[in-house]
PyMOL Python script that loads the backbone (N, CA, C, O; Angstrom):
from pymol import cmd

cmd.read_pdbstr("""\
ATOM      1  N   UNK A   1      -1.063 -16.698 -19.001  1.00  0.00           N
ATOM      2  CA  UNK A   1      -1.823 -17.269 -17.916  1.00  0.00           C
ATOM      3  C   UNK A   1      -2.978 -16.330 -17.575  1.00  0.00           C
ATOM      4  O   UNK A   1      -2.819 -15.134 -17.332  1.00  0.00           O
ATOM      5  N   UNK A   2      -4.240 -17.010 -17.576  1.00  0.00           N
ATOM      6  CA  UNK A   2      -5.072 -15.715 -17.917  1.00  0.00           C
ATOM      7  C   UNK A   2      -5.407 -15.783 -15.570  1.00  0.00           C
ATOM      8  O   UNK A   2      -5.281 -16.633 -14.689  1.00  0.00           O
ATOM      9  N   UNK A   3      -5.893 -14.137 -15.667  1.00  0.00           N
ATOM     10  CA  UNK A   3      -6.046 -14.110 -14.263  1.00  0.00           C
ATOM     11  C   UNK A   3      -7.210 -14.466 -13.648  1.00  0.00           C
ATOM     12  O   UNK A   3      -8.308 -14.252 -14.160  1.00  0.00           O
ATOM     13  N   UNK A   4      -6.996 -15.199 -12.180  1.00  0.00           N
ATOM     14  CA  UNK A   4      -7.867 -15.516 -11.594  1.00  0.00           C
ATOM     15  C   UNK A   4      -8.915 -15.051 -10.810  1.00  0.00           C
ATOM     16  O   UNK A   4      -8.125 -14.968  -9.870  1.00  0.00           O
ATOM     17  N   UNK A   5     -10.308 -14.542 -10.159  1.00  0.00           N
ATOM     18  CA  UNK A   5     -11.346 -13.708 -10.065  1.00  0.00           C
ATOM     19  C   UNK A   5     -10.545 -13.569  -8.478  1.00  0.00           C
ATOM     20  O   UNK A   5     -10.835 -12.585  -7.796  1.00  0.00           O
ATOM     21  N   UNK A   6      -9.609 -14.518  -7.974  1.00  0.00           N
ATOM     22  CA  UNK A   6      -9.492 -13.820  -6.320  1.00  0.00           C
ATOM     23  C   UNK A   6      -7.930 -12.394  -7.142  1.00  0.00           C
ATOM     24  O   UNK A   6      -7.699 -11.231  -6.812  1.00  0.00           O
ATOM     25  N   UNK A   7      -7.387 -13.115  -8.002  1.00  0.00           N
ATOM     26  CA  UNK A   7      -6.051 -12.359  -8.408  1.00  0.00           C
ATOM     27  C   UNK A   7      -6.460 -10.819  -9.231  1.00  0.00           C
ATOM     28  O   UNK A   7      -5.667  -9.913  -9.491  1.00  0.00           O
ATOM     29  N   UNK A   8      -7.728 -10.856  -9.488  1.00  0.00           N
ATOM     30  CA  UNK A   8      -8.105  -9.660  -9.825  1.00  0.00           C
ATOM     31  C   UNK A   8      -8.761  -8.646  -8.604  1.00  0.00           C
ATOM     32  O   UNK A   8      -8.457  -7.479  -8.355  1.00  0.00           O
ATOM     33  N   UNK A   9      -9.671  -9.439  -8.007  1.00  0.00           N
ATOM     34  CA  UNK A   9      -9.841  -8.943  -6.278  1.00  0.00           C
ATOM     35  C   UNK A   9      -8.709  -8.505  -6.211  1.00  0.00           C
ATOM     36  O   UNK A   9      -8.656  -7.374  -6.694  1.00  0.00           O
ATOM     37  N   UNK A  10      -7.632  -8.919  -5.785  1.00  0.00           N
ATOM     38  CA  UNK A  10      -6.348  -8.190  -5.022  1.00  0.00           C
ATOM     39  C   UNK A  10      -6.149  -7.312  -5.759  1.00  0.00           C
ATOM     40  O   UNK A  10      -6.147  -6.231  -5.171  1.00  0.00           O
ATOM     41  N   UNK A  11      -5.915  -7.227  -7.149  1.00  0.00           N
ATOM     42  CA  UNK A  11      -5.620  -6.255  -7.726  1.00  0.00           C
ATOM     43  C   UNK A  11      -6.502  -4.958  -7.330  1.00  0.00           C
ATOM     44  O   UNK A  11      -6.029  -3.956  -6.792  1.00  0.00           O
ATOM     45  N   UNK A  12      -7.683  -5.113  -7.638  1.00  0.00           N
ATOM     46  CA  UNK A  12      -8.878  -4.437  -7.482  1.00  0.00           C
ATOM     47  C   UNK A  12      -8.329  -3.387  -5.720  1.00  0.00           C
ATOM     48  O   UNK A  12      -8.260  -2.161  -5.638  1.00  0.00           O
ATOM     49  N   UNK A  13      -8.054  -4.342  -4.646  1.00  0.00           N
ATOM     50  CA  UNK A  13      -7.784  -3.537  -3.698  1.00  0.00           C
ATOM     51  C   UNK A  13      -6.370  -2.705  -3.605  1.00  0.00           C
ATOM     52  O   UNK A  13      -6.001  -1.877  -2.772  1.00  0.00           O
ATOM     53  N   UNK A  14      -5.538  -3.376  -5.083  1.00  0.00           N
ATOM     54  CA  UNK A  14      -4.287  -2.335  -4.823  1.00  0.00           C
ATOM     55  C   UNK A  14      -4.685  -0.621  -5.516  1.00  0.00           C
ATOM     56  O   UNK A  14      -4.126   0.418  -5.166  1.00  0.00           O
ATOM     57  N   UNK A  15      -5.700  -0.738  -6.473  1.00  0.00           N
ATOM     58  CA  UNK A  15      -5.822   0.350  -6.698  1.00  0.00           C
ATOM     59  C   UNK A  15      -6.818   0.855  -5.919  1.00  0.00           C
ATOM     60  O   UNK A  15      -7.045   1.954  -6.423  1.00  0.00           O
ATOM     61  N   UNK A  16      -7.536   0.711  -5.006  1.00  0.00           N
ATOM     62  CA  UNK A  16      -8.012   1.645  -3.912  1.00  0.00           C
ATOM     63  C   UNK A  16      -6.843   2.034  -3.108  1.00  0.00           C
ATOM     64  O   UNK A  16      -6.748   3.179  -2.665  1.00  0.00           O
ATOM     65  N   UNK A  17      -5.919   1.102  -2.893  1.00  0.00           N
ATOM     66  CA  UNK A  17      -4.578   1.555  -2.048  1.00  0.00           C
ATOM     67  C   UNK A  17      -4.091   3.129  -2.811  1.00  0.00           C
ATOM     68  O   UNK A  17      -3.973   4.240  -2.295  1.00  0.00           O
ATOM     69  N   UNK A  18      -3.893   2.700  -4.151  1.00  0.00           N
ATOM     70  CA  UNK A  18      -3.476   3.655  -4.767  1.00  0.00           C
ATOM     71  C   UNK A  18      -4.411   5.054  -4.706  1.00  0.00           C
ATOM     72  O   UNK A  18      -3.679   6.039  -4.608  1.00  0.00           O
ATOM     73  N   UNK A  19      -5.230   5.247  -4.724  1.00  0.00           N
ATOM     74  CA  UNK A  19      -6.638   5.970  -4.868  1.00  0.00           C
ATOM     75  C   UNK A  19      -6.690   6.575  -3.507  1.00  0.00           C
ATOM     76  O   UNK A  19      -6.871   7.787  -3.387  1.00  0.00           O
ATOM     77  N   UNK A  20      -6.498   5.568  -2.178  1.00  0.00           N
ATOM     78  CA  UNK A  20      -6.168   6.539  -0.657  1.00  0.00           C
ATOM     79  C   UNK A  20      -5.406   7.283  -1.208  1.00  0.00           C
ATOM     80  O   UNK A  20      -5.733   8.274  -1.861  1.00  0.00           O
ATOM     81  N   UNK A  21      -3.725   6.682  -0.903  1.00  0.00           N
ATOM     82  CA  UNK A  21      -2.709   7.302  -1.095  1.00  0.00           C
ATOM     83  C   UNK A  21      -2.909   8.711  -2.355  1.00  0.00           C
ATOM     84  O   UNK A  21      -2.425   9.781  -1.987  1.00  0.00           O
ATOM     85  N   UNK A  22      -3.238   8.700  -3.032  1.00  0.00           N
ATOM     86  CA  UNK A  22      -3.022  10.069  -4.039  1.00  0.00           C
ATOM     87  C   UNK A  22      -4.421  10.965  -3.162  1.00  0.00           C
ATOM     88  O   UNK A  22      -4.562  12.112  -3.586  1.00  0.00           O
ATOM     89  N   UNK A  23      -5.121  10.675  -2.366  1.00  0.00           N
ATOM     90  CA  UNK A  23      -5.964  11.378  -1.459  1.00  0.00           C
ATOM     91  C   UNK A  23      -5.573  12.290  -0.258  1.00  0.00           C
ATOM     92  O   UNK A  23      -6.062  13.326   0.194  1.00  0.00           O
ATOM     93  N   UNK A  24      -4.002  11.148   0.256  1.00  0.00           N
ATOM     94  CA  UNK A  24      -3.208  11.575   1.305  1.00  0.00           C
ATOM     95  C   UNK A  24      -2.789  12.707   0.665  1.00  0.00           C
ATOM     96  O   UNK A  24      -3.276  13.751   1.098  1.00  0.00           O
ATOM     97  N   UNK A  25      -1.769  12.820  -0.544  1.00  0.00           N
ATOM     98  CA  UNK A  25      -1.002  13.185  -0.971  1.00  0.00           C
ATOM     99  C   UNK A  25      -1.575  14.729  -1.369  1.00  0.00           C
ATOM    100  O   UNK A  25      -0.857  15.723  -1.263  1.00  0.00           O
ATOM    101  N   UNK A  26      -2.683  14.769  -1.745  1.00  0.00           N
ATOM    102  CA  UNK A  26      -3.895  15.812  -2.414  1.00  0.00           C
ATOM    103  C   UNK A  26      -3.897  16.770  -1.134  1.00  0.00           C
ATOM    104  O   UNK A  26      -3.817  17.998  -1.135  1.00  0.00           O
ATOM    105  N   UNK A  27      -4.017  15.834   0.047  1.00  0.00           N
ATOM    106  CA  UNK A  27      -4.788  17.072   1.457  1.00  0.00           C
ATOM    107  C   UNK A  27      -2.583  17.443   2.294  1.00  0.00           C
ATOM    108  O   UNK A  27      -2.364  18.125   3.296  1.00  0.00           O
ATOM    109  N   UNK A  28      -1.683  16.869   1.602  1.00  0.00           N
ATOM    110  CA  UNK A  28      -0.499  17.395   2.402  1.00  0.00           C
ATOM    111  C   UNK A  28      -0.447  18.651   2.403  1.00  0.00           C
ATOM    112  O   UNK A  28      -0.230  19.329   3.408  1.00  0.00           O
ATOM    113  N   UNK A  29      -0.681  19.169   1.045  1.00  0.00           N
ATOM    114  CA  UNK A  29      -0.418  21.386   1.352  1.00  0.00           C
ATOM    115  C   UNK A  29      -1.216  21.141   2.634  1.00  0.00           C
ATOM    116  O   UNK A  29      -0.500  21.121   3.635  1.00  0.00           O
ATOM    117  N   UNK A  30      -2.198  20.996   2.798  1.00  0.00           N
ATOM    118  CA  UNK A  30      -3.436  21.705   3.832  1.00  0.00           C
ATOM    119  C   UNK A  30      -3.037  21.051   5.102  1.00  0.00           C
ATOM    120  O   UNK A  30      -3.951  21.174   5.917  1.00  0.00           O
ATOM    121  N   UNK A  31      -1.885  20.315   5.647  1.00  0.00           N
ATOM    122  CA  UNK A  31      -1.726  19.894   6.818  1.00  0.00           C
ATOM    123  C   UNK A  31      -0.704  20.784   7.618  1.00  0.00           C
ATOM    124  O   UNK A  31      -0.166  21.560   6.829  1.00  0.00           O
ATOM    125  N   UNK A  32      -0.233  20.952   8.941  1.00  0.00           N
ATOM    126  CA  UNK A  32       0.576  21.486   9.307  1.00  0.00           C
ATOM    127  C   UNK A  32       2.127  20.733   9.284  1.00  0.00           C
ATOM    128  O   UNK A  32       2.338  20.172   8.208  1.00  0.00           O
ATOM    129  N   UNK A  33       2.931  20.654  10.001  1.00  0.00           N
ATOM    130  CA  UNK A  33       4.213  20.009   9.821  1.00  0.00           C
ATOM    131  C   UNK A  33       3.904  18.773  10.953  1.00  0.00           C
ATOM    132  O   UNK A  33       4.416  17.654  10.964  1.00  0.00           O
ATOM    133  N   UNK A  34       3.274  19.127  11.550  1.00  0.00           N
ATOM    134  CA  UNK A  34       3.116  18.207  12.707  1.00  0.00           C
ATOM    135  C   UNK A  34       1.956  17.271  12.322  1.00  0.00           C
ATOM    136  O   UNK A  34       2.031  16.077  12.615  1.00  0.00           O
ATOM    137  N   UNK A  35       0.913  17.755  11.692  1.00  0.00           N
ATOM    138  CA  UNK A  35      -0.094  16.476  11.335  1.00  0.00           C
ATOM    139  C   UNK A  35       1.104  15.910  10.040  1.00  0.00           C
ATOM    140  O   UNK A  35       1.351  14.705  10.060  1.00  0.00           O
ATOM    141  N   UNK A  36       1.672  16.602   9.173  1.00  0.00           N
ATOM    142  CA  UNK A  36       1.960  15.493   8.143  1.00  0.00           C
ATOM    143  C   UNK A  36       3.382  14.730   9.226  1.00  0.00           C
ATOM    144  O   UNK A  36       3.803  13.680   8.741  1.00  0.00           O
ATOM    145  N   UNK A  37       3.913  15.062  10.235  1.00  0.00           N
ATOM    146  CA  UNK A  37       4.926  14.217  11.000  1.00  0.00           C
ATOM    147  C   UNK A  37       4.003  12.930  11.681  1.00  0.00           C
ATOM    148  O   UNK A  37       4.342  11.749  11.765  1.00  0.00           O
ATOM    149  N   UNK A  38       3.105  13.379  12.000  1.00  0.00           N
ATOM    150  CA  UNK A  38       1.876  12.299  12.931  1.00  0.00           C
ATOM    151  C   UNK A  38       1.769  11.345  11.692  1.00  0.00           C
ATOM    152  O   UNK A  38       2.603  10.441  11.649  1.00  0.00           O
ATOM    153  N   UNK A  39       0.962  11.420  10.803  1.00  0.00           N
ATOM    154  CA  UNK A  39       0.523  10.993   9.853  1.00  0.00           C
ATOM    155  C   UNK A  39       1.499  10.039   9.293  1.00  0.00           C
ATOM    156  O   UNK A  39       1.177   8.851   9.249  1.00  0.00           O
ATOM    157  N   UNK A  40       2.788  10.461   8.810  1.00  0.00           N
ATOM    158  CA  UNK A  40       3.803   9.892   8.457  1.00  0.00           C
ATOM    159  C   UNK A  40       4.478   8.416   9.631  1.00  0.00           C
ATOM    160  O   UNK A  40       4.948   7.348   9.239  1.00  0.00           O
ATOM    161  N   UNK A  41       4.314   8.826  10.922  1.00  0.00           N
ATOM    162  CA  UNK A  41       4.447   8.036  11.674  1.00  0.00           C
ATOM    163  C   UNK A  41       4.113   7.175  11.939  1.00  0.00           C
ATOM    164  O   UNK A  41       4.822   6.205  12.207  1.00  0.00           O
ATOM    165  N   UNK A  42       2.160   7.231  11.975  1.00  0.00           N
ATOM    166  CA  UNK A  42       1.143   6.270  11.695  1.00  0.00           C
ATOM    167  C   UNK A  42       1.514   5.302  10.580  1.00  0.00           C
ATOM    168  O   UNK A  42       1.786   4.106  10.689  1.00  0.00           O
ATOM    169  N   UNK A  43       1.467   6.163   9.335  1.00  0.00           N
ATOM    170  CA  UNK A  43       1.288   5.054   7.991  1.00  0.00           C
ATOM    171  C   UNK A  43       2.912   4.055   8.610  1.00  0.00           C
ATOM    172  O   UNK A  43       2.728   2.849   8.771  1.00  0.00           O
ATOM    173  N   UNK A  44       4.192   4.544   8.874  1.00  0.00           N
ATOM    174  CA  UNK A  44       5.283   3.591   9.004  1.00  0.00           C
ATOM    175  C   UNK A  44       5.269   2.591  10.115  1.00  0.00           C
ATOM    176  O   UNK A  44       5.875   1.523  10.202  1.00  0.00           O
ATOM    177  N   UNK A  45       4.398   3.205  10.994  1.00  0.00           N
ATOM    178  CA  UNK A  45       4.177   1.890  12.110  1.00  0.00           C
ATOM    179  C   UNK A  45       3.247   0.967  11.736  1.00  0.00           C
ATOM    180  O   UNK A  45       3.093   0.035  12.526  1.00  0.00           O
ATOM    181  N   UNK A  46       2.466   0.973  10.568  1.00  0.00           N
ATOM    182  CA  UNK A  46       1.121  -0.172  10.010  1.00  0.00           C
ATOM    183  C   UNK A  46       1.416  -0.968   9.828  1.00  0.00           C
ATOM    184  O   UNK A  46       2.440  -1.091   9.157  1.00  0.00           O
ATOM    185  N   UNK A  47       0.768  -1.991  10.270  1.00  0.00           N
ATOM    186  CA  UNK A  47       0.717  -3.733   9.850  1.00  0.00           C
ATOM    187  C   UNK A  47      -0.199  -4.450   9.088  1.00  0.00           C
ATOM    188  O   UNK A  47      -1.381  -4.644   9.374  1.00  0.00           O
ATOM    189  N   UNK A  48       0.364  -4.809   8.167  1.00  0.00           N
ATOM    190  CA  UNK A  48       1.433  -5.272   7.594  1.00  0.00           C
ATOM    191  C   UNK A  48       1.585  -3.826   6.974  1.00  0.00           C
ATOM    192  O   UNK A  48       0.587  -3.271   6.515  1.00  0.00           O
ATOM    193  N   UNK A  49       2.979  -3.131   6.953  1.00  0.00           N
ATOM    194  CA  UNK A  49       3.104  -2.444   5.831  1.00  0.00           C
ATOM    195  C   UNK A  49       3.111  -2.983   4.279  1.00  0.00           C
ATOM    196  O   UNK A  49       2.974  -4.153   3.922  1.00  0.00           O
ATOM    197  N   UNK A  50       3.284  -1.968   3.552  1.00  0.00           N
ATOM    198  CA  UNK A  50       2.737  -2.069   1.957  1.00  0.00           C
ATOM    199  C   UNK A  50       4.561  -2.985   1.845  1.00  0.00           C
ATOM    200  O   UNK A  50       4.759  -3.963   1.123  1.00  0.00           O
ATOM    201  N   UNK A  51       5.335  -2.514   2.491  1.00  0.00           N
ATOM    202  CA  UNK A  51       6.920  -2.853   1.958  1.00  0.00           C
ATOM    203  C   UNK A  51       6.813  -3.790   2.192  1.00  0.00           C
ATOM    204  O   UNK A  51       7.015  -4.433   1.162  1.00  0.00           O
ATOM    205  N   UNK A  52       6.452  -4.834   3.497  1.00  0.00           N
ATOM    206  CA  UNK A  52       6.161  -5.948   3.859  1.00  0.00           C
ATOM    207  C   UNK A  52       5.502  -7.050   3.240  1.00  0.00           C
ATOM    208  O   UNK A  52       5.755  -8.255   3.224  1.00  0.00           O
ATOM    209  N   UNK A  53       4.749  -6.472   2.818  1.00  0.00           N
ATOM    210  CA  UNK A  53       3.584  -7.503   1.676  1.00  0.00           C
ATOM    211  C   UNK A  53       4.206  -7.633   0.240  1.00  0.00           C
ATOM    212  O   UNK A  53       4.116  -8.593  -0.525  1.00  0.00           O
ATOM    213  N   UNK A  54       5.003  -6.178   0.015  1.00  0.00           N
ATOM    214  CA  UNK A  54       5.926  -6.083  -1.459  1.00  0.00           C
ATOM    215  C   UNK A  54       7.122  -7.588  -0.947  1.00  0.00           C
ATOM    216  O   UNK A  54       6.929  -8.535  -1.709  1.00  0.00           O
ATOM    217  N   UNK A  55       7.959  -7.818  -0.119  1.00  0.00           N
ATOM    218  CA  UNK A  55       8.839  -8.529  -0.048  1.00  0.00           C
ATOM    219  C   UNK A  55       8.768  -9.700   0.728  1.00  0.00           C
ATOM    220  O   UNK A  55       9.780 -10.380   0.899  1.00  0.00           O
ATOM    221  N   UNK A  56       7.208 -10.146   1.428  1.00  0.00           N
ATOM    222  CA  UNK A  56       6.312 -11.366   1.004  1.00  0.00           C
ATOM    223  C   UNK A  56       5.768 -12.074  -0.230  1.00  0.00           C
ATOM    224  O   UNK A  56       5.778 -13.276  -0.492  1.00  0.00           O
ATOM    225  N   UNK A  57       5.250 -10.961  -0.983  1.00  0.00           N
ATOM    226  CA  UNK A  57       5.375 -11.331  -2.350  1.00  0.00           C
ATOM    227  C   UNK A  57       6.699 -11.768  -3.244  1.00  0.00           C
ATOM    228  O   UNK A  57       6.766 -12.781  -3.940  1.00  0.00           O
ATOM    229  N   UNK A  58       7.417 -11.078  -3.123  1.00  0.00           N
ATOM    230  CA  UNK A  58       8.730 -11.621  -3.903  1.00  0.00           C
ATOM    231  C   UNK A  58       9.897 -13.115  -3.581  1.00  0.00           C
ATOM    232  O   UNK A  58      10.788 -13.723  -4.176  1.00  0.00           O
ATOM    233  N   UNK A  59       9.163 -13.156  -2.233  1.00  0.00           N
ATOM    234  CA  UNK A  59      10.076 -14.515  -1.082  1.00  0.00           C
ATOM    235  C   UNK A  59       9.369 -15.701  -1.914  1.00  0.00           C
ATOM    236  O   UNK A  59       9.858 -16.783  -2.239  1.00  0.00           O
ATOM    237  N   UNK A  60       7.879 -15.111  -2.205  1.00  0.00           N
ATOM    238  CA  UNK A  60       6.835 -16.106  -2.314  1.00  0.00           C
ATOM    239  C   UNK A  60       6.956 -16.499  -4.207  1.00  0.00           C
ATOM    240  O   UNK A  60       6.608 -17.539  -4.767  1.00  0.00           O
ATOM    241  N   UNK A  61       7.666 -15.050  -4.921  1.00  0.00           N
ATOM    242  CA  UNK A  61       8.094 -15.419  -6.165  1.00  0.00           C
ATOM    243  C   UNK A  61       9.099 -16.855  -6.580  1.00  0.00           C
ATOM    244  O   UNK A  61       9.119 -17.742  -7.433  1.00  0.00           O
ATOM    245  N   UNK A  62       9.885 -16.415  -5.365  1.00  0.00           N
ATOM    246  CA  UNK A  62      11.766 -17.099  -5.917  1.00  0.00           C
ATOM    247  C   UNK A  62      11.197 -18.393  -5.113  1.00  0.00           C
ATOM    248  O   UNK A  62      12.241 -19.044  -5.167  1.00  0.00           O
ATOM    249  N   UNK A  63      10.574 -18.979  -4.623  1.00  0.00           N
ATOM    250  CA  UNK A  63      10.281 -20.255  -3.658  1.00  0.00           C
ATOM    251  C   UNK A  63       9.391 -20.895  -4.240  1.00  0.00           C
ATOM    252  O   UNK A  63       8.890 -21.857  -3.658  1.00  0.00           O
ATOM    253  N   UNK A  64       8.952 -20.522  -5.568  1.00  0.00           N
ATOM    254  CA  UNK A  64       8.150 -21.078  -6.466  1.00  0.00           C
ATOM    255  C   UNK A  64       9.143 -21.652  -7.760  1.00  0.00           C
ATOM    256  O   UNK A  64       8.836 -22.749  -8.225  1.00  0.00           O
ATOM    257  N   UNK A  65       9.940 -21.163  -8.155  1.00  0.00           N
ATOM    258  CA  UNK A  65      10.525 -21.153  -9.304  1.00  0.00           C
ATOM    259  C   UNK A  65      11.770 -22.255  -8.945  1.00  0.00           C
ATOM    260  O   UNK A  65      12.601 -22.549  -9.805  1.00  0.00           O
TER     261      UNK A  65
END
""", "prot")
cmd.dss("prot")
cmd.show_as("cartoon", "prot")
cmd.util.cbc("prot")
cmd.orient("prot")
């Protein structure tokens, strides 16, 4: 099934997701315990989280099939 120009868009924004994240990950030595506790807190309170959209996607797999 060849992909569609919005299904490559999305794709396109998961690897900027990816591309933050290894940015986060790059500046953790250089944080204290308390910015990476802040930080950590922030990203788990976000809406929609990434887990959220992972198991929207998969509801949205099995309800097709």
């Amino acid at each position: 099934m060849p992909a569609t120009g919005e299904l490559i868009r999305l794709m396109n924004y998961i690897d900027d997701i990816a591309t933050t994240l290894r940015r986060i990950s790059a500046s953790i030595p250089a944080m204290t315990k308390e910015e990476c506790a802040r930080l950590g807190e922030y990203i788990r309170k976000s809406e929609p989280s990434y887990e959220s959209v992972l198991q929207h996607l998969e509801q949205a797999g099995k309800e097709d099939k």
